[in-house]
N, CA and C atoms as a LAMMPS dump frame, in Angstrom:
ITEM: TIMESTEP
0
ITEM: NUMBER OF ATOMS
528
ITEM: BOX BOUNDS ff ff ff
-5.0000000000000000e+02 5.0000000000000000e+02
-5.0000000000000000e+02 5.0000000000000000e+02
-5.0000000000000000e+02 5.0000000000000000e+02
ITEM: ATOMS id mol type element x y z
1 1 1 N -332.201 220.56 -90.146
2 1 2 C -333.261 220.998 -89.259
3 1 3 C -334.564 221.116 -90.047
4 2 1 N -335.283 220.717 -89.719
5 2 2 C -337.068 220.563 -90.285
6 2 3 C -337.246 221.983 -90.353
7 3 1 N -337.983 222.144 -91.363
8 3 2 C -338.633 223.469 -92.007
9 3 3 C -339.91 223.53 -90.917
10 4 1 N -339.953 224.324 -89.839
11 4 2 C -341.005 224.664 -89.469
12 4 3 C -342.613 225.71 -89.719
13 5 1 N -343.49 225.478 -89.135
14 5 2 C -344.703 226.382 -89.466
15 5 3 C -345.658 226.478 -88.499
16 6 1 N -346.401 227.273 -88.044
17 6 2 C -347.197 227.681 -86.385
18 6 3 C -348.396 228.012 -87.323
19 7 1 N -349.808 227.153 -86.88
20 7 2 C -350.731 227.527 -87.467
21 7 3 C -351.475 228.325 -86.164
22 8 1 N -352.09 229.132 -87.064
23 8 2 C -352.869 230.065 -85.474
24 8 3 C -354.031 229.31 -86.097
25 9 1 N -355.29 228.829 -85.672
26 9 2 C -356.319 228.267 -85.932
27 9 3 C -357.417 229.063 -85.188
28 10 1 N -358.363 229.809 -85.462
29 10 2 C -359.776 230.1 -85.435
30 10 3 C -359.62 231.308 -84.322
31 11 1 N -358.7 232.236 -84.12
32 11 2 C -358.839 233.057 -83.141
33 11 3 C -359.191 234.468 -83.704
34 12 1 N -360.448 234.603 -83.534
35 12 2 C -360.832 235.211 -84.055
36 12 3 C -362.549 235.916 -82.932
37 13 1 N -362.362 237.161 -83.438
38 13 2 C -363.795 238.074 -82.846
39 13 3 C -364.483 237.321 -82.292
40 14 1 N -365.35 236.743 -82.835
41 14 2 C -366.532 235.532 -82.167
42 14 3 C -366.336 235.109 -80.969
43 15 1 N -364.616 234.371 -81.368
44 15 2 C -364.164 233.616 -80.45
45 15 3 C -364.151 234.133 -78.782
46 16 1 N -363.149 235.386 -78.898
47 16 2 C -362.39 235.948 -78.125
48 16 3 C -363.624 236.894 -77.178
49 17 1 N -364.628 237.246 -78.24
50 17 2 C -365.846 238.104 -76.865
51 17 3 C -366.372 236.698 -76.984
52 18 1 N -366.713 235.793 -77.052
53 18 2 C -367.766 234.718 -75.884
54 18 3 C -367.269 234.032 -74.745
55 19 1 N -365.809 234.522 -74.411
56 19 2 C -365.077 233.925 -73.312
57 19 3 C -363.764 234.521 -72.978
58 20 1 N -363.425 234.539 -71.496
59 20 2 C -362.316 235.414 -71.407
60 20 3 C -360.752 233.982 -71.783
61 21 1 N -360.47 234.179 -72.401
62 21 2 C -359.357 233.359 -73.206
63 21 3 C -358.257 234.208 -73.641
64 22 1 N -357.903 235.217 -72.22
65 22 2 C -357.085 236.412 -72.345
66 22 3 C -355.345 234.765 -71.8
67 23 1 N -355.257 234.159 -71.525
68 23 2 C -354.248 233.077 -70.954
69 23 3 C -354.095 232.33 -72.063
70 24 1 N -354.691 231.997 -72.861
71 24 2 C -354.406 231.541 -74.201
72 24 3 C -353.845 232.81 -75.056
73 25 1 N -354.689 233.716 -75.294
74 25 2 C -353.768 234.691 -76.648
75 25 3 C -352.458 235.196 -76.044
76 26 1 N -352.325 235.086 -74.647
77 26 2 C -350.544 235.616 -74.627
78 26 3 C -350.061 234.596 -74.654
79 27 1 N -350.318 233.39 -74.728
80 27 2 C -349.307 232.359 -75.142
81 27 3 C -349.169 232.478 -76.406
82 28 1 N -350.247 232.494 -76.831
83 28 2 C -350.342 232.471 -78.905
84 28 3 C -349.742 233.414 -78.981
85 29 1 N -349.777 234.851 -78.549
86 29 2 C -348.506 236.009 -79.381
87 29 3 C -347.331 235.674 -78.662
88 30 1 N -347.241 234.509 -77.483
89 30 2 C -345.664 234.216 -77.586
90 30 3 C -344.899 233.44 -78.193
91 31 1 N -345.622 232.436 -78.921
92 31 2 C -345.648 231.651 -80.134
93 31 3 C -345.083 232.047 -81.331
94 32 1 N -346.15 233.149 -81.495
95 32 2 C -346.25 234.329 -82.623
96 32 3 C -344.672 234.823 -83.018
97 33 1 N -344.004 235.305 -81.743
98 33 2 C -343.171 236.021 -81.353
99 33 3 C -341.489 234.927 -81.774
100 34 1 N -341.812 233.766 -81.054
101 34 2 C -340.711 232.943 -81.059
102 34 3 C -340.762 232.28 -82.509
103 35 1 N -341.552 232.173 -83.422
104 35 2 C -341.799 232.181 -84.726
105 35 3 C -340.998 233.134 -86.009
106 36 1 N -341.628 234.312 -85.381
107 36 2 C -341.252 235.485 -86.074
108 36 3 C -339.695 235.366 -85.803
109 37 1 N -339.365 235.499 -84.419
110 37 2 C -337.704 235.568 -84.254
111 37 3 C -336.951 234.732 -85.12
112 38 1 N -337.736 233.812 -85.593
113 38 2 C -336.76 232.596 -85.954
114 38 3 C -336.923 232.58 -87.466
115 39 1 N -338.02 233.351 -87.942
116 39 2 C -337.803 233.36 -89.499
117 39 3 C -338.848 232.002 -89.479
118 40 1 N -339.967 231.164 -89.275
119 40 2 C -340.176 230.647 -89.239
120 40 3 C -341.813 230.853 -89.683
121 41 1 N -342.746 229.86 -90.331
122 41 2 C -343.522 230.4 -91.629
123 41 3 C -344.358 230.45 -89.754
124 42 1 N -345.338 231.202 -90.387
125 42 2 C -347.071 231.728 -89.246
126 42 3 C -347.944 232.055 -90.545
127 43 1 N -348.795 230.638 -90.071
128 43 2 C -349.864 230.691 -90.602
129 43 3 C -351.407 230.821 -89.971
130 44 1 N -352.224 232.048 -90.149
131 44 2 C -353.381 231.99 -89.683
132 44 3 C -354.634 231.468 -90.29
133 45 1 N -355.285 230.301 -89.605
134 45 2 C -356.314 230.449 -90.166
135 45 3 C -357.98 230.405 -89.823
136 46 1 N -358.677 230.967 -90.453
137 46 2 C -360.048 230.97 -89.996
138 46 3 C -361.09 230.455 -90.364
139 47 1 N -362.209 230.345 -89.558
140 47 2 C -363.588 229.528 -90.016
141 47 3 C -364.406 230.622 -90.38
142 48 1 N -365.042 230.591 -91.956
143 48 2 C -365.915 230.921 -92.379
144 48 3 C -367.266 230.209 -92.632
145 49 1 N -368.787 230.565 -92.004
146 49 2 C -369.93 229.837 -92.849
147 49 3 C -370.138 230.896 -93.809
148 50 1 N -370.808 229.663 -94.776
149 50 2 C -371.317 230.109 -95.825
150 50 3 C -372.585 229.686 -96.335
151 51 1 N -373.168 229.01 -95.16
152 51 2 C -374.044 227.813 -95.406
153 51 3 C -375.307 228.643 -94.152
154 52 1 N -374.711 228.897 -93.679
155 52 2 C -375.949 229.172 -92.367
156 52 3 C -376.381 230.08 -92.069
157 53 1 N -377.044 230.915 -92.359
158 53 2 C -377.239 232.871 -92.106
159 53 3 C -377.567 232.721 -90.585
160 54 1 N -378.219 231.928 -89.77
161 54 2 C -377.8 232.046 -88.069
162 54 3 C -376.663 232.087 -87.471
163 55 1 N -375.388 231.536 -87.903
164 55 2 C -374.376 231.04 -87.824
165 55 3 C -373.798 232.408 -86.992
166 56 1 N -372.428 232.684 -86.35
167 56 2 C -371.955 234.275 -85.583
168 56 3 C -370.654 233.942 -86.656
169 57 1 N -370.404 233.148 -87.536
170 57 2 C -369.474 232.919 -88.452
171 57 3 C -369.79 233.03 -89.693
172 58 1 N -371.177 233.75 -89.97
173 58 2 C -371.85 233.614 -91.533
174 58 3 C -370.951 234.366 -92.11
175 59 1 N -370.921 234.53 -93.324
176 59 2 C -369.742 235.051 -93.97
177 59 3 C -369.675 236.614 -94.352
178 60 1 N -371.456 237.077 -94.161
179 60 2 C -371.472 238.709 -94.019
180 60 3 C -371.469 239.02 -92.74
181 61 1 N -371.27 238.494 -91.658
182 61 2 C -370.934 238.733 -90.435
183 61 3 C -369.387 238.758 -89.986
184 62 1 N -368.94 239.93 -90.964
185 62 2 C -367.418 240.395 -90.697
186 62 3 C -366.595 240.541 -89.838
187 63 1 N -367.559 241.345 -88.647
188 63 2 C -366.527 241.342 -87.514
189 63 3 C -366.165 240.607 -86.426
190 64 1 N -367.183 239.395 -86.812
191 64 2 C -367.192 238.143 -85.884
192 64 3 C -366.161 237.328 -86.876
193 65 1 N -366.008 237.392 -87.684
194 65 2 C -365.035 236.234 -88.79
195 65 3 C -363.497 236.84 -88.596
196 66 1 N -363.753 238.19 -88.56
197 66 2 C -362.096 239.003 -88.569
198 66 3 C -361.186 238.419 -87.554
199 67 1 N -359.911 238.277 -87.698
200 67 2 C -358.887 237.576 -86.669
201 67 3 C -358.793 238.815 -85.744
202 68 1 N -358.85 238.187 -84.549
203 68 2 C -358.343 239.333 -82.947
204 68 3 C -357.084 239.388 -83.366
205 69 1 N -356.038 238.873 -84.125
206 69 2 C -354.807 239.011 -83.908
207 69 3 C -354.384 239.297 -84.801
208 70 1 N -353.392 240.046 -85.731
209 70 2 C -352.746 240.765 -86.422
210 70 3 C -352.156 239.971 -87.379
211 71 1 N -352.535 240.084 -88.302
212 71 2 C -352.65 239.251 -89.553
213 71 3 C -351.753 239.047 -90.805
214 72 1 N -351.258 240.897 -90.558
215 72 2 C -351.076 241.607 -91.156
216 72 3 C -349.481 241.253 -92.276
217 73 1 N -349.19 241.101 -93.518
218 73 2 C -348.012 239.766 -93.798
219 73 3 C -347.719 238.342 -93.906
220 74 1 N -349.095 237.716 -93.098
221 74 2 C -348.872 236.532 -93.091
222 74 3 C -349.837 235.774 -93.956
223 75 1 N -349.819 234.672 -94.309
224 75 2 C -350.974 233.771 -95.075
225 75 3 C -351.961 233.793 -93.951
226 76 1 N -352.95 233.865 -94.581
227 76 2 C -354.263 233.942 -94.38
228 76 3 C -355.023 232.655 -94.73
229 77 1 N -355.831 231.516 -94.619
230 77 2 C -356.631 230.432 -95.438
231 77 3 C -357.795 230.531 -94.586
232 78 1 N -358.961 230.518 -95.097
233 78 2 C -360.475 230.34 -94.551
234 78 3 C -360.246 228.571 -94.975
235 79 1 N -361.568 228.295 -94.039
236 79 2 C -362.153 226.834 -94.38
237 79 3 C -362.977 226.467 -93.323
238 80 1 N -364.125 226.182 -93.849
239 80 2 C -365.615 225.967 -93.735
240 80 3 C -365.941 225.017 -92.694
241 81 1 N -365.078 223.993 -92.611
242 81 2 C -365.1 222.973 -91.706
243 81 3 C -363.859 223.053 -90.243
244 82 1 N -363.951 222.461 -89.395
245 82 2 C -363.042 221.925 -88.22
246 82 3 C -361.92 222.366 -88.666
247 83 1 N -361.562 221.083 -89.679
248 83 2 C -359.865 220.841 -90.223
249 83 3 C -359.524 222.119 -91.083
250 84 1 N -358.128 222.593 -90.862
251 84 2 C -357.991 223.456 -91.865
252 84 3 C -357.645 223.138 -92.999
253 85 1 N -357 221.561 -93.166
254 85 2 C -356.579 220.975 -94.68
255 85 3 C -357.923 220.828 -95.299
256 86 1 N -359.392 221.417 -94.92
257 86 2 C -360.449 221.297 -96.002
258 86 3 C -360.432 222.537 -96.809
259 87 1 N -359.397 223.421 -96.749
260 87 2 C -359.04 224.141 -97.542
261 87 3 C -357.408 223.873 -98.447
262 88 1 N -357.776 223.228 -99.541
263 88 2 C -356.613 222.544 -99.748
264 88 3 C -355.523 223.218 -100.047
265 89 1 N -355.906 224.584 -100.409
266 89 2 C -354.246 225.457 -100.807
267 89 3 C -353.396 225.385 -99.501
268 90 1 N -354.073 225.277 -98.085
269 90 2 C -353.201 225.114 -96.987
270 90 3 C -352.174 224.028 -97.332
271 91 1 N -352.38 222.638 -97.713
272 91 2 C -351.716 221.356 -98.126
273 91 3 C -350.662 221.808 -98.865
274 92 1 N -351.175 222.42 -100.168
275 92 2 C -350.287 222.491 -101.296
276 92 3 C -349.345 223.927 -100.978
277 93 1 N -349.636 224.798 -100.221
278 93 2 C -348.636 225.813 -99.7
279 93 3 C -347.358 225.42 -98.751
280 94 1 N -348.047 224.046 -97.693
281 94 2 C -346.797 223.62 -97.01
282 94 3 C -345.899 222.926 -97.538
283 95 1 N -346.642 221.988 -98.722
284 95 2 C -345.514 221.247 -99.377
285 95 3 C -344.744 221.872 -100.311
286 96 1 N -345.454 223.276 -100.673
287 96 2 C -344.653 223.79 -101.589
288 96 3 C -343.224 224.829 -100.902
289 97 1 N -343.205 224.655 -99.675
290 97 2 C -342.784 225.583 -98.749
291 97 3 C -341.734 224.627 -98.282
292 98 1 N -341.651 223.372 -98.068
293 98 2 C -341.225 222.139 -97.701
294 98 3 C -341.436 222.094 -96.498
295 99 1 N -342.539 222.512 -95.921
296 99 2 C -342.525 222.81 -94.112
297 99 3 C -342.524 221.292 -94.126
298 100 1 N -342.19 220.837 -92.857
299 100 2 C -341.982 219.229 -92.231
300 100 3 C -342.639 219.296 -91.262
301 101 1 N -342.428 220.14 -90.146
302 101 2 C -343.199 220.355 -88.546
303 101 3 C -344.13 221.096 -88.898
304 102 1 N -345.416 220.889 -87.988
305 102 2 C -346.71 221.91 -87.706
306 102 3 C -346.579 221.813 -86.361
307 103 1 N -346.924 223.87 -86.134
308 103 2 C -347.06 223.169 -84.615
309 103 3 C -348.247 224.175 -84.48
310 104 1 N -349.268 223.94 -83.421
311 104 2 C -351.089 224.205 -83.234
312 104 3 C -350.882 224.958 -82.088
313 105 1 N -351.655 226.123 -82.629
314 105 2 C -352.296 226.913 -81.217
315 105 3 C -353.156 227.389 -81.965
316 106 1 N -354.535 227.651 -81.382
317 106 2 C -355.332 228.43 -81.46
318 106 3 C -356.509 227.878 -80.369
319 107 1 N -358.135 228.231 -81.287
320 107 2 C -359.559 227.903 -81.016
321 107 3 C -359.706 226.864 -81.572
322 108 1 N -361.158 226.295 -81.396
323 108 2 C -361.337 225.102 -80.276
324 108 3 C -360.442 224.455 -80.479
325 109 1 N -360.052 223.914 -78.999
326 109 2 C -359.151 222.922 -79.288
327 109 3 C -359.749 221.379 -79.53
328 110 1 N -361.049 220.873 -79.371
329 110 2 C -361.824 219.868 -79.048
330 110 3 C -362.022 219.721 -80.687
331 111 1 N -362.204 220.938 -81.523
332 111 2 C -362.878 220.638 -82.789
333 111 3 C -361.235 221.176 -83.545
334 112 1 N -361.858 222.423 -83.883
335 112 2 C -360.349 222.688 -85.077
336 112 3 C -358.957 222.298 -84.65
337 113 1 N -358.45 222.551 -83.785
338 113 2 C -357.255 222.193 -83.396
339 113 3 C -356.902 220.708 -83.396
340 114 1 N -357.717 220.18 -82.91
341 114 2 C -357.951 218.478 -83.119
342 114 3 C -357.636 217.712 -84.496
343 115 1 N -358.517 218.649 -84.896
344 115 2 C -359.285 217.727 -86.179
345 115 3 C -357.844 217.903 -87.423
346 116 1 N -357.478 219.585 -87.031
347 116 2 C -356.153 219.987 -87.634
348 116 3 C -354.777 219.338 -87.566
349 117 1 N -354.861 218.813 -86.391
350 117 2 C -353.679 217.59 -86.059
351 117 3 C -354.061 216.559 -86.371
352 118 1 N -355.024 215.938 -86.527
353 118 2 C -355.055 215.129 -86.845
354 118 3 C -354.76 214.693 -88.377
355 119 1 N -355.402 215.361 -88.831
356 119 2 C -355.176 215.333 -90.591
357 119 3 C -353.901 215.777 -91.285
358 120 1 N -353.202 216.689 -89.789
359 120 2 C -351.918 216.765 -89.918
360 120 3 C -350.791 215.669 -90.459
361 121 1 N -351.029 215.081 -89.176
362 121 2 C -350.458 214.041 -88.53
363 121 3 C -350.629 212.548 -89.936
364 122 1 N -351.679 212.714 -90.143
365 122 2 C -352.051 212.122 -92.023
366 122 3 C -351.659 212.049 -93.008
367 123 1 N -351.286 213.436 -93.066
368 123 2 C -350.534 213.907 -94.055
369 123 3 C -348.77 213.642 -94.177
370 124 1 N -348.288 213.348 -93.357
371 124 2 C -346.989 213.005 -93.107
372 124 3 C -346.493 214.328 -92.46
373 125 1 N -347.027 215.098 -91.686
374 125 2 C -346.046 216.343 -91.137
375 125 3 C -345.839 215.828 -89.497
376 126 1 N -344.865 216.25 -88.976
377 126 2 C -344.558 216.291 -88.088
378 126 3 C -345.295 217.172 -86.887
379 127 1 N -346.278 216.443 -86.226
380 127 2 C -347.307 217.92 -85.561
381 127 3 C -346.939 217.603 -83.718
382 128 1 N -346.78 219.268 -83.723
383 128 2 C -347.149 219.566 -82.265
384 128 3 C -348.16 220.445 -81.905
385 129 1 N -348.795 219.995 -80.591
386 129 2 C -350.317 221.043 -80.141
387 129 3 C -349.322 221.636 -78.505
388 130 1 N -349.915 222.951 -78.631
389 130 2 C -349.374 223.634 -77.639
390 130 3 C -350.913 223.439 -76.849
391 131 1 N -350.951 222.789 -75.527
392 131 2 C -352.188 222.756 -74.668
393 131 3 C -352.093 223.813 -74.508
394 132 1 N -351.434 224.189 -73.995
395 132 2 C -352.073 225.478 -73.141
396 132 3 C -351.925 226.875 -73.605
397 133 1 N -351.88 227.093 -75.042
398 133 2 C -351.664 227.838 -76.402
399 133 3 C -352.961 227.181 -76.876
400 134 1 N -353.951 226.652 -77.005
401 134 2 C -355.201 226.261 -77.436
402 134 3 C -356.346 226.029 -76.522
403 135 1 N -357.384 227.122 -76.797
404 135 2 C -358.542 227.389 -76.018
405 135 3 C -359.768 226.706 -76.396
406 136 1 N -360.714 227.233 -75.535
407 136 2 C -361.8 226.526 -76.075
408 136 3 C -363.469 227.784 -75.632
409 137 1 N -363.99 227.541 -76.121
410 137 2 C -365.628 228.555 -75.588
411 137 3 C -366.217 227.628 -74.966
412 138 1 N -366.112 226.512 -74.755
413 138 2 C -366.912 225.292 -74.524
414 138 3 C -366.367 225.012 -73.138
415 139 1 N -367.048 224.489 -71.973
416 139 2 C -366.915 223.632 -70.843
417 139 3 C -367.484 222.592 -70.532
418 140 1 N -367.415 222.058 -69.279
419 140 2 C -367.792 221.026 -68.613
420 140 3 C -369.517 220.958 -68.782
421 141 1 N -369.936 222.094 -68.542
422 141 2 C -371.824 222.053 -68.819
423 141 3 C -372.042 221.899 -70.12
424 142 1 N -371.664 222.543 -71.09
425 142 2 C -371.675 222.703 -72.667
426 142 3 C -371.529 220.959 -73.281
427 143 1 N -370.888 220.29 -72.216
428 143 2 C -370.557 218.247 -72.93
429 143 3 C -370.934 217.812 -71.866
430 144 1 N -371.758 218.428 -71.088
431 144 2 C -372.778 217.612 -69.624
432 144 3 C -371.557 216.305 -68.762
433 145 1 N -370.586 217.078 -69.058
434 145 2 C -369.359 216.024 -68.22
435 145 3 C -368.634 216.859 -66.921
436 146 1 N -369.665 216.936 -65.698
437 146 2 C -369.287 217.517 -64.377
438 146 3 C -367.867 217.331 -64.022
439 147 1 N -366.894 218.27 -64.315
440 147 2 C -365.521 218.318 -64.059
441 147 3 C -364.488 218.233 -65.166
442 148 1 N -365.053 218.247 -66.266
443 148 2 C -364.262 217.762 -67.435
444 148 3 C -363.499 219.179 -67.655
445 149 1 N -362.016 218.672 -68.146
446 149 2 C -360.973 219.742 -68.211
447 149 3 C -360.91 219.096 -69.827
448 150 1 N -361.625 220.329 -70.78
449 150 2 C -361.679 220.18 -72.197
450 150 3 C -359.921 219.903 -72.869
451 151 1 N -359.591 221.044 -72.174
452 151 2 C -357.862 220.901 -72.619
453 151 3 C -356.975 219.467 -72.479
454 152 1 N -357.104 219.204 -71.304
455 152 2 C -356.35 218.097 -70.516
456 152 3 C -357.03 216.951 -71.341
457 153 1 N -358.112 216.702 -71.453
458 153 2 C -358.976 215.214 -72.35
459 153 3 C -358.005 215.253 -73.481
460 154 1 N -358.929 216.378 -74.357
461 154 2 C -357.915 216.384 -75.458
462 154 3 C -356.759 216.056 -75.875
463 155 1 N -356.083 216.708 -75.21
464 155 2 C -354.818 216.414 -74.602
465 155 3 C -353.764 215.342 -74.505
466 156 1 N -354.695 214.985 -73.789
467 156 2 C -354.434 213.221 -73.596
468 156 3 C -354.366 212.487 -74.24
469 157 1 N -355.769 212.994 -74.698
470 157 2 C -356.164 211.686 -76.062
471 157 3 C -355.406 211.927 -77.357
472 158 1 N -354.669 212.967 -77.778
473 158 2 C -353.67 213.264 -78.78
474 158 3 C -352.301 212.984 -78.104
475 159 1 N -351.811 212.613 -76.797
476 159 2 C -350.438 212.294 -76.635
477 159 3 C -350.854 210.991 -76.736
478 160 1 N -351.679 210.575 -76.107
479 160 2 C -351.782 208.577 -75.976
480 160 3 C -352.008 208.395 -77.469
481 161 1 N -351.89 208.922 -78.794
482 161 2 C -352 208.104 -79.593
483 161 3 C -350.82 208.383 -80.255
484 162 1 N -349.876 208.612 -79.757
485 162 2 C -347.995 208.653 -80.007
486 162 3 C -347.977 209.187 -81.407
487 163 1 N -348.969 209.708 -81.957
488 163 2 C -348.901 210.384 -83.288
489 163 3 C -348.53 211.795 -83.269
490 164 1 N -349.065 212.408 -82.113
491 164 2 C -348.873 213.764 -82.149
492 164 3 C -348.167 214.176 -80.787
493 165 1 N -347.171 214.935 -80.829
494 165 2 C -347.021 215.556 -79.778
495 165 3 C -347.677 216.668 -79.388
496 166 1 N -348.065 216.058 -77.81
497 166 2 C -348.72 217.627 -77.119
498 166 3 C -347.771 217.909 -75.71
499 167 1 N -347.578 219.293 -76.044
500 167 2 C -346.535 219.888 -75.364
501 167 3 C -347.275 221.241 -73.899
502 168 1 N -346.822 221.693 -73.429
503 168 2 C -347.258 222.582 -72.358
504 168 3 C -346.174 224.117 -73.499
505 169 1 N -346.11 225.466 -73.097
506 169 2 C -345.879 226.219 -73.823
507 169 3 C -344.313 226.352 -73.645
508 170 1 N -344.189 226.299 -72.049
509 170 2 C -342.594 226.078 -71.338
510 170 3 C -341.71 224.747 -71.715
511 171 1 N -342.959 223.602 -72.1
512 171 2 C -341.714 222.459 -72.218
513 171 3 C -341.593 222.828 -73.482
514 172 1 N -342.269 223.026 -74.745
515 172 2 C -341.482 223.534 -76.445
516 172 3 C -340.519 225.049 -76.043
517 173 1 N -340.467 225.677 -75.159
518 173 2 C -339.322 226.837 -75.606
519 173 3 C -337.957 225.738 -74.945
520 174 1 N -338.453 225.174 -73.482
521 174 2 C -337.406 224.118 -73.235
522 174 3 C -337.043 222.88 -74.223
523 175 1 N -337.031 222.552 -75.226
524 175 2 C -337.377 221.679 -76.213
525 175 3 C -337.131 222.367 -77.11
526 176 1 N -337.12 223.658 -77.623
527 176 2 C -336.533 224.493 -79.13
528 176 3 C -334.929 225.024 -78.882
């Protein structure tokens, strides 16, 4: 059986007051939960700037960077960009861990979550994105695309490229 690992990606203060994304974090602590039961690695991680003093992510802007979710035991990795492998101890912790599967929930799903599977998926791991375990602050006005379902695009566009699986939260517990 593949060494599994659940990255929580970018859920964090900022995130969580600029939008009600209360339907995403109870999926993510049910994630959290079916993780933990199983002995199975949870990894959180977050976006720090360090570059931008406007930024609601600058890096003395603490309580916007702090994770909404309980942290507390688990690896922790910052990284500056989208992807979380631009923090490379993430890389060298899974291989040193022998994790095989990644599986994605968190914030944005359009940018970090994306960009995180993708480079996943690069790397030789086995990746799954939980849609509907990955949120977004962003809508249809925010990408001037009248009707656009940020999740579902995404979505899409990571199952149609048979690299990654994207799952709903019910078909992976039906599927584990």
């Amino acid at each position: 059986m593949k060494k599994k690992a659940l990255l929580v990606i970018d859920v964090q203060n900022a995130m969580v007051a600029s939008r009600d994304l209360t339907e995403y974090l109870s999926k993510i602590d049910k994630m959290i939960s079916i993780f933990k039961q199983n002995k199975d690695e949870i990894i959180f991680v977050k976006y720090v700037d360090f570059t931008n003093e406007d930024s609601i992510f600058y890096h003395t802007k603490k309580e916007n960077t702090e994770l909404h979710l309980d942290s507390e035991g688990y690896r922790v990795f910052v990284k500056s960009k989208p992807n979380a492998f631009s923090n490379k101890g993430l890389l060298k912790y899974l291989i040193d861990n022998e994790v095989e599967q990644i599986v994605i929930v968190g914030f944005n799903i359009e940018y970090s979550c994306m960009f995180t599977a993708i480079v996943a998926e690069h790397e030789n791991f086995d990746v799954t994105l939980i849609e509907d375990a990955c949120g977004t602050v962003n809508d249809d006005k925010i990408y001037e695309m009248p009707g656009l379902d940020v999740n579902d695009f995404v979505g899409t566009v990571l199952n149609w490229s048979e690299c990654i699986k994207v799952l709903y939260y019910d078909e992976f517990i039906e599927n584990s």
